[in-house]
C-alpha positions in Angstrom: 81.4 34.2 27.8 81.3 31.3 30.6 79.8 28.4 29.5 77.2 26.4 32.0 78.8 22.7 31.9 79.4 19.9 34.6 82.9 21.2 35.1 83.5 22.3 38.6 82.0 25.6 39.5 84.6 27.2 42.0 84.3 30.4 44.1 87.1 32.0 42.4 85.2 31.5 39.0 82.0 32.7 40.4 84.5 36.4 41.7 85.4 36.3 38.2 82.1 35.5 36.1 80.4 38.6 38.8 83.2 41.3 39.0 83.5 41.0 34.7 79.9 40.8 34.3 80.4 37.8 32.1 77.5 36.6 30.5 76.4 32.6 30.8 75.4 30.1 27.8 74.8 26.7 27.8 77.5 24.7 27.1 76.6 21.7 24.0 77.2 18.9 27.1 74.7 20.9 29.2 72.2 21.2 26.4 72.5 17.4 25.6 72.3 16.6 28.9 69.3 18.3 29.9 67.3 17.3 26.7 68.5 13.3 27.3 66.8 13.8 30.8 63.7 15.7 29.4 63.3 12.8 26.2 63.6 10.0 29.0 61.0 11.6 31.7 58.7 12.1 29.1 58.9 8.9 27.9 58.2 7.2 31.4 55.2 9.5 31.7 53.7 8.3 28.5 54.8 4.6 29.0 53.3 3.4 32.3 50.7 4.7 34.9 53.5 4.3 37.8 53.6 7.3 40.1 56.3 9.6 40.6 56.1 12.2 43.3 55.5 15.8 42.1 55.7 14.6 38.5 52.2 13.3 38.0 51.2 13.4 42.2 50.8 16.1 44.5 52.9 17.5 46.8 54.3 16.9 50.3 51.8 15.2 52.3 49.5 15.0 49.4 52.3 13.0 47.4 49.7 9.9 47.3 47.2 12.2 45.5 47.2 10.9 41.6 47.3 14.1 39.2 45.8 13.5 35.4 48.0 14.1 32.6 45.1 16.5 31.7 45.9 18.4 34.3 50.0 18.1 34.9 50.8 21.7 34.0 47.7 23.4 36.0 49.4 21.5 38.8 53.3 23.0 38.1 51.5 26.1 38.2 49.6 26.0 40.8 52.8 24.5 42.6 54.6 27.9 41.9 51.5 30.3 42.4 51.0 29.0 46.2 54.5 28.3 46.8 54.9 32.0 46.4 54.0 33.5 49.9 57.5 34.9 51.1 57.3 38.5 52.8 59.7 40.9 54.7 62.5 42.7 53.6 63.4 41.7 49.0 66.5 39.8 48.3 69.8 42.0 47.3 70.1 42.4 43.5 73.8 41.2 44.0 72.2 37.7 45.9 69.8 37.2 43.2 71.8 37.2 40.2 74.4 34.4 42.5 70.8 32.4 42.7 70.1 33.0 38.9 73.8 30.9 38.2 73.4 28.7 41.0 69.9 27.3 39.7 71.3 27.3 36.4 74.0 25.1 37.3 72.2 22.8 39.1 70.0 22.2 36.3 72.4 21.7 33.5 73.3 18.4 35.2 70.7 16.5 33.5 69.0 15.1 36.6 66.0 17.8 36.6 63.9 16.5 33.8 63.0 20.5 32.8 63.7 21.2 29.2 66.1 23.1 28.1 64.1 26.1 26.8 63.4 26.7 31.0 67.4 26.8 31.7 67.7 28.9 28.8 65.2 31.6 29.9 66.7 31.5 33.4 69.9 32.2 31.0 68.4 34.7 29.2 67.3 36.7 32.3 70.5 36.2 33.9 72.0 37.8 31.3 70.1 40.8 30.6 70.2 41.4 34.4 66.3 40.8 34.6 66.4 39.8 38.7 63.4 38.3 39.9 61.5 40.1 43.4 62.4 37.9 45.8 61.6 38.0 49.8 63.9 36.9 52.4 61.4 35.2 54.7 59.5 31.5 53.6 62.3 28.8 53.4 62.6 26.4 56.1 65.5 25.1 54.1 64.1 21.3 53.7 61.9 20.9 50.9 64.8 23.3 49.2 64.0 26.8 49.6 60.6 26.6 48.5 59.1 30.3 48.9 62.7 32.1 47.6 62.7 29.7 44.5 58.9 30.0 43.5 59.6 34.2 43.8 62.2 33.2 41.7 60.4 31.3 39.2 57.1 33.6 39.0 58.5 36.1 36.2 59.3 32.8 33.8 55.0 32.5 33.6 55.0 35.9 33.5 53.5 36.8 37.1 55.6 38.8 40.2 57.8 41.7 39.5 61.5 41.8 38.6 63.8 44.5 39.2 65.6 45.8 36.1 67.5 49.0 35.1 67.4 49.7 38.9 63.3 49.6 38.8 61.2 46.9 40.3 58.7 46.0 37.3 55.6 43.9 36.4 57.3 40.7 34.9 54.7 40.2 32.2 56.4 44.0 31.2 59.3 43.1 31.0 58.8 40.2 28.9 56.8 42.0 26.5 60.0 44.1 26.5 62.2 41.7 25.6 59.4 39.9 23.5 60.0 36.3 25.0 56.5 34.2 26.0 55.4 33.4 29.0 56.6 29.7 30.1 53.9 26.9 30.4 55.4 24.6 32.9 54.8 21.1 31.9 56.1 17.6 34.5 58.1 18.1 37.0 59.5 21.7 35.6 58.0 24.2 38.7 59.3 21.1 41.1 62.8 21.7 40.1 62.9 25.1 39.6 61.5 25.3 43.6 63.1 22.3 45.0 66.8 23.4 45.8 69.3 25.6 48.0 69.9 28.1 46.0 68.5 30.5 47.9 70.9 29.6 51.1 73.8 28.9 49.0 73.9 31.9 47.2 74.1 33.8 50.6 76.7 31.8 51.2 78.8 32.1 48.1 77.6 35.9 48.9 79.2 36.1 52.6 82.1 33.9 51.4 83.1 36.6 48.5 83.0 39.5 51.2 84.7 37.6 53.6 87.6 36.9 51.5 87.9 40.9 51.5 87.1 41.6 55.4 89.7 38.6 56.6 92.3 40.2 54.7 91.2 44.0 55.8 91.4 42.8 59.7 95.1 41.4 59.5 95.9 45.1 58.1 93.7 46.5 60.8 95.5 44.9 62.9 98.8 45.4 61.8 98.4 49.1 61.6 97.2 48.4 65.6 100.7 47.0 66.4 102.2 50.1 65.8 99.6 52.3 66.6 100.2 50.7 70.2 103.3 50.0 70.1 103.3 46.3 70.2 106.2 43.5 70.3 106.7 41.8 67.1 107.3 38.6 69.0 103.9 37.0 69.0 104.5 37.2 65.4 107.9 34.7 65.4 107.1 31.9 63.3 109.1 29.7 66.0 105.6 30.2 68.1 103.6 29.3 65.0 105.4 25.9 63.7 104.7 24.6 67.0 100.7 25.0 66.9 100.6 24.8 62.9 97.0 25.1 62.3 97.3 27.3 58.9 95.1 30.0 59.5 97.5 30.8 62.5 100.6 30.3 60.6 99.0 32.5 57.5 97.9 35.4 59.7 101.5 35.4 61.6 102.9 35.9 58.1 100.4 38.0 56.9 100.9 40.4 59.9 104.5 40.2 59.7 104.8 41.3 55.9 102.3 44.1 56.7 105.1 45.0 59.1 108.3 44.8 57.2 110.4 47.6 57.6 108.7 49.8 60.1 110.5 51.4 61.9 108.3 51.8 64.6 107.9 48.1 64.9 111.9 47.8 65.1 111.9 50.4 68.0 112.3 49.5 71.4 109.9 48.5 73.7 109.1 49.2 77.4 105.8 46.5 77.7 107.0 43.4 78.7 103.6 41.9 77.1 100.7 43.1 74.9 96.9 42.4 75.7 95.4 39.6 74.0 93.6 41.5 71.4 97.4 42.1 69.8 98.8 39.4 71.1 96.6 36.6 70.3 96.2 37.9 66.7 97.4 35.1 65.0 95.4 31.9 67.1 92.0 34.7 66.9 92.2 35.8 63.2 93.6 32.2 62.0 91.0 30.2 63.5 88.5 32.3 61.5 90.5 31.4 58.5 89.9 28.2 58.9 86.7 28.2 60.0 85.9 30.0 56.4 87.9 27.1 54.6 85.7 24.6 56.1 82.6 27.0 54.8 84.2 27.0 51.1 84.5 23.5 50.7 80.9 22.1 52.0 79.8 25.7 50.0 81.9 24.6 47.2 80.3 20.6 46.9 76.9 22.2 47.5 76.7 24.3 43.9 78.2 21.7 42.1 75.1 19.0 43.2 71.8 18.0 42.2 69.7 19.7 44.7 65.9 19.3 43.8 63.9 16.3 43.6 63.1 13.1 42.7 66.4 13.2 40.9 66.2 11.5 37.1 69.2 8.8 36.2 68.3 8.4 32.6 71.2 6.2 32.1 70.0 4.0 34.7 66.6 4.1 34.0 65.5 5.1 37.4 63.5 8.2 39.0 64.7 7.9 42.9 62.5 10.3 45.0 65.1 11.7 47.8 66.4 14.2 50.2 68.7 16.3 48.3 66.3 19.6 49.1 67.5 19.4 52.6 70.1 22.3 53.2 71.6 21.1 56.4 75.3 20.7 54.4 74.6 24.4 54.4 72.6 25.2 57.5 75.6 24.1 60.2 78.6 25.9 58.2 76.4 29.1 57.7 76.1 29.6 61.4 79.7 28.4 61.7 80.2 31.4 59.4 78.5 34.2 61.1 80.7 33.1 64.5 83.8 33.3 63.1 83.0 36.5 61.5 81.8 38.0 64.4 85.3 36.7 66.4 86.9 38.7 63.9 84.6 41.4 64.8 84.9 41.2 68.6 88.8 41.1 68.7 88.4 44.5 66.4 86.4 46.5 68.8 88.6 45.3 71.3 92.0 46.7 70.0 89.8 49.9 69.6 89.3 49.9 73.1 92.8 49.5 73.8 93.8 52.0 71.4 91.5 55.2 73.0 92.7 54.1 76.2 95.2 56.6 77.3 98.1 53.9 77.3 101.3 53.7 75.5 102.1 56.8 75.5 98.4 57.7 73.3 96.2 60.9 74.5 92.9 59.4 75.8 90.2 59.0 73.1 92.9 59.7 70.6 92.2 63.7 70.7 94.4 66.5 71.4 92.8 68.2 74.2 90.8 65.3 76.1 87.6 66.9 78.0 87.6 69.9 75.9 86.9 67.0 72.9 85.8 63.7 72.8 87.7 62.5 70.1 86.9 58.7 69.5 85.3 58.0 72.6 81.8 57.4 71.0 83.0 55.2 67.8 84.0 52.8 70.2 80.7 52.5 71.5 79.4 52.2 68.4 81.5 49.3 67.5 80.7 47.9 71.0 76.8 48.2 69.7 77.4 46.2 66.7 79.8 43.6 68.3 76.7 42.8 70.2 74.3 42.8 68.0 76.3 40.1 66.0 76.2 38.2 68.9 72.8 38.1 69.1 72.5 36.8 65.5 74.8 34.3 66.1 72.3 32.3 68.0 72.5 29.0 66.2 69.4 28.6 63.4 70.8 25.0 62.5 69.6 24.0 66.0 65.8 24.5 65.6 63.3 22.7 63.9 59.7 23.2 63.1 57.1 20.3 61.5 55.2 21.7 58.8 53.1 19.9 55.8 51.2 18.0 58.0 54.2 15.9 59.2 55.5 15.2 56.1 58.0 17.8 56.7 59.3 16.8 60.5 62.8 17.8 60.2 63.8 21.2 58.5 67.7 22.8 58.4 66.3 26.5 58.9 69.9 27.4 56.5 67.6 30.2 54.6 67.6 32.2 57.9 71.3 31.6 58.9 72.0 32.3 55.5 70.2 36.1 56.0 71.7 36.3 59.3 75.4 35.7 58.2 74.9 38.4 55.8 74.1 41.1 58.8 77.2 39.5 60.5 79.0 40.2 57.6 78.2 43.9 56.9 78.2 44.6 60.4 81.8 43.2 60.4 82.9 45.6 57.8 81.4 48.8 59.9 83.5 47.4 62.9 87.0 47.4 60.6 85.9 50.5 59.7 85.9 51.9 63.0 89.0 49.9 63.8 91.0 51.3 60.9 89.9 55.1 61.5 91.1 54.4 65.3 94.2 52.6 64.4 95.5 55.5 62.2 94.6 58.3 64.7 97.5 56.2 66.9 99.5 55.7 64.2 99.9 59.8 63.8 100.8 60.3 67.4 104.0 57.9 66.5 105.3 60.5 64.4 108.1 61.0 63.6 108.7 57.4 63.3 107.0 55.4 61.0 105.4 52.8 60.1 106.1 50.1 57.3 106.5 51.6 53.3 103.4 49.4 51.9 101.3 51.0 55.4 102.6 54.6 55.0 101.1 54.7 51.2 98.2 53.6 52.6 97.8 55.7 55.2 99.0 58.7 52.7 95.9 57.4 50.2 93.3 57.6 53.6 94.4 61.1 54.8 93.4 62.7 51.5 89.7 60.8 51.9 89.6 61.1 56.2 91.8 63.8 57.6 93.4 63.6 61.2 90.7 64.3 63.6 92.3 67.4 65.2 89.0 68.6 66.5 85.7 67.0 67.2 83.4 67.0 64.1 80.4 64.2 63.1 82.2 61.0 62.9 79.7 59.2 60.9 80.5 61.1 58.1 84.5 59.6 58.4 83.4 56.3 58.9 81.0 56.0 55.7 83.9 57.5 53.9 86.2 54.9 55.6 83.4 52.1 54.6 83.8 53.3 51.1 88.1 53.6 51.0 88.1 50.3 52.4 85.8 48.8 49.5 88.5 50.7 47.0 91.3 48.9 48.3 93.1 45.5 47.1 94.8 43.7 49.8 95.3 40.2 48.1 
């Protein structure tokens, strides 16, 4: 059981609370802190006729509009009913259940003013893995990510569909099911369930979790390259290293060079005075990635563990301060920081493929034995030469645009819910590139024989051939490289 409290919420936590299938509570802190919010809003509402934006006004540009108390919950409703309008392609079940936590952590802060019978139903679903429909197109990422979160939020009054057991189902179903009510949303409730990142950041903590995986599956890609081609270790020295010492270079050098460690074809001698960049440069390519996703994880990291929604509640201060803490750009610039540095790592790959079919180093062309009579891996490259470009198209900055919507009111948006979708693509297409890169780079590794590579990469490569066997003729190569997808997804590389 992890309990929801104001403690620090850390990526590594998230990997573990996900990959046990741990289920959430409310800690006693969280529960006192949300009700001491809730007791203090409501009291303000029943003290004084001041206005307070979304809480007894309505919305965006009609935040000078006066709302009765007669009708505060028609307009939380209503908030969520028209707020839902998202379309295109639905949310992945593994996204939605990081934006089930996320919004729960965000509102066991205390500054939300919902009760704690909301957070607890957002517990409740999380927890019997009832995932809310939700569609990857509406959020500007400004005003939080307003179409996402009311999606998200429909199946707590009992409208929209969830998906559960694997089946997209009427909400008011599933509830009946599990024989909770429908929620009534009363002040400020539907704002703060809709107001928020949580739909950007959990795409982020998302790409982050996979990207953990594909940063360490590329240094073994391309370790397995270096003796596949026959590389110098030298580019590895840590001499080279100390004297740049950003630490994603210094890592990857080490990284690469531990791969390596006792191969014997690493050890034997060499005829290439230099190695092209895309073995070479390694250690500056893949390490500036690294840090690239360090600088991600930390402004990721600060985001989940905020107040994201509006106006934010200081009970203890006795204020209600209408703000800005909706606006994703914290995530907007780092995810499109993201996708780039994933797709480096992805462009460098295709390139040692390239090298590695080329007929050099003593390699058959297209790494086949009868070149002309077979193709061998002639066309995987151009397959990974497809995607590399396709992830350069979707690394056109979203950060950089901006569209005024709510009559003005709205004149600045972060657009972080569409590099937040995009950095996913980046990301899967990076794993079907080190897919092809690894199927490529142990084709050259068998025409080493009889030398061999490193201990911990000949168990390895042992483990693959019973999945992919040598390509000794041609045959469909899709087929090997969705097998390859799925090794790769089997292994642990630390």
């Amino acid at each position: 059981m992890h309990h929801i409290s104001p403690d620090h919420l850390s990526l590594n936590t998230i990997h573990q609370i996900l990959h046990e299938r741990t289920p959430l509570a409310l800690s006693d802190a969280a529960r006192e802190r949300i009700q001491f919010c809730r007791t203090y809003l409501e009291s303000k509402l029943n003290g004084n006729d001041q206005l307070y934006y979304g809480i007894n006004t309505g919305f965006g540009s009609l935040c000078n509009v006066r709302i009765s108390p007669s009708d505060v919950e028609d307009l939380q409703h209503n908030l969520v009913v028209s707020h839902a309008s998202g379309m295109g392609d639905t949310v992945p079940q593994e996204v939605l259940k990081i934006m089930l936590l996320l919004k729960i952590q965000s509102l066991s802060y205390g500054h939300s003013g919902v009760r704690v019978e909301v957070v607890q139903r957002l517990v409740d679903f999380y927890n019997a893995d009832v995932l809310p429909v939700v569609f990857e197109l509406g959020s500007l990422g400004a005003s939080g990510d307003l179409a996402p979160l009311a999606h998200l939020s429909l199946p707590l009054i009992g409208l929209g569909e969830v998906w559960f057991k694997g089946e997209r189902r009427s909400s008011a179903d599933i509830l009946q099911h599990f024989g909770w009510n429908p929620l009534r949303f009363q002040a400020k409730e539907a704002l703060a369930l809709l107001n928020g990142t949580q739909f950007s950041a959990a795409y982020t903590v998302w790409c982050l979790l996979q990207t953990h995986r594909l940063s360490a599956q590329a240094d073994l890609n391309a370790a397995i390259g270096f003796d596949g081609f026959n590389c110098r270790l030298s580019p590895l020295d840590a001499h080279i290293h100390r004297v740049r010492p950003h630490a994603g270079q210094i890592r990857t050098a080490e990284v690469i060079l531990d791969w390596l460690h006792g191969s014997a074809i690493a050890n034997s001698e060499k005829t290439a005075v230099q190695d092209p960049y895309a073995f070479r440069c390694v250690p500056q390519v893949h390490g500036a990635s690294k840090d690239a996703f360090a600088h991600v994880e930390h402004m990721m990291e600060t985001e989940i563990n905020s107040v994201t929604d509006n106006p934010n509640i200081f009970p203890e201060d006795d204020l209600i301060v209408s703000g800005g803490n909706f606006h994703a750009q914290p995530l907007a610039l780092p995810l499109d920081y993201l996708a780039i540095a994933l797709s480096e790592l992805g462009s460098i790959s295709e390139r040692r493929v390239y090298q590695l079919i080329g007929g050099q180093r003593g390699l058959p062309a297209f790494l086949t034995d009868d070149p002309g009579l077979h193709s061998g891996l002639m066309i995987a490259q151009y397959t990974a030469a497809a995607i590399v470009n396709q992830n350069k198209t979707l690394c056109a900055p979203s950060s950089t645009d901006s569209i005024v919507s709510c009559n003005g009111q709205e004149d600045h948006v972060s657009m972080a819910a569409n590099a937040a979708t995009k950095a996913r693509r980046v990301v899967l297409n990076l794993e079907r590139l080190l897919a092809i890169e690894f199927m490529t780079a142990m084709q050259a590794l068998d025409y080493r024989k009889p030398l061999a590579s490193s201990p911990r990469i000949e168990v390895i490569r042992n483990q693959y051939r019973a999945v992919v066997p040598r390509l000794e003729a041609d045959r469909v190569i899709s087929v090997d490289l969705e097998n390859t997808v799925q090794f790769l997804r089997s292994l642990t590389l630390g």
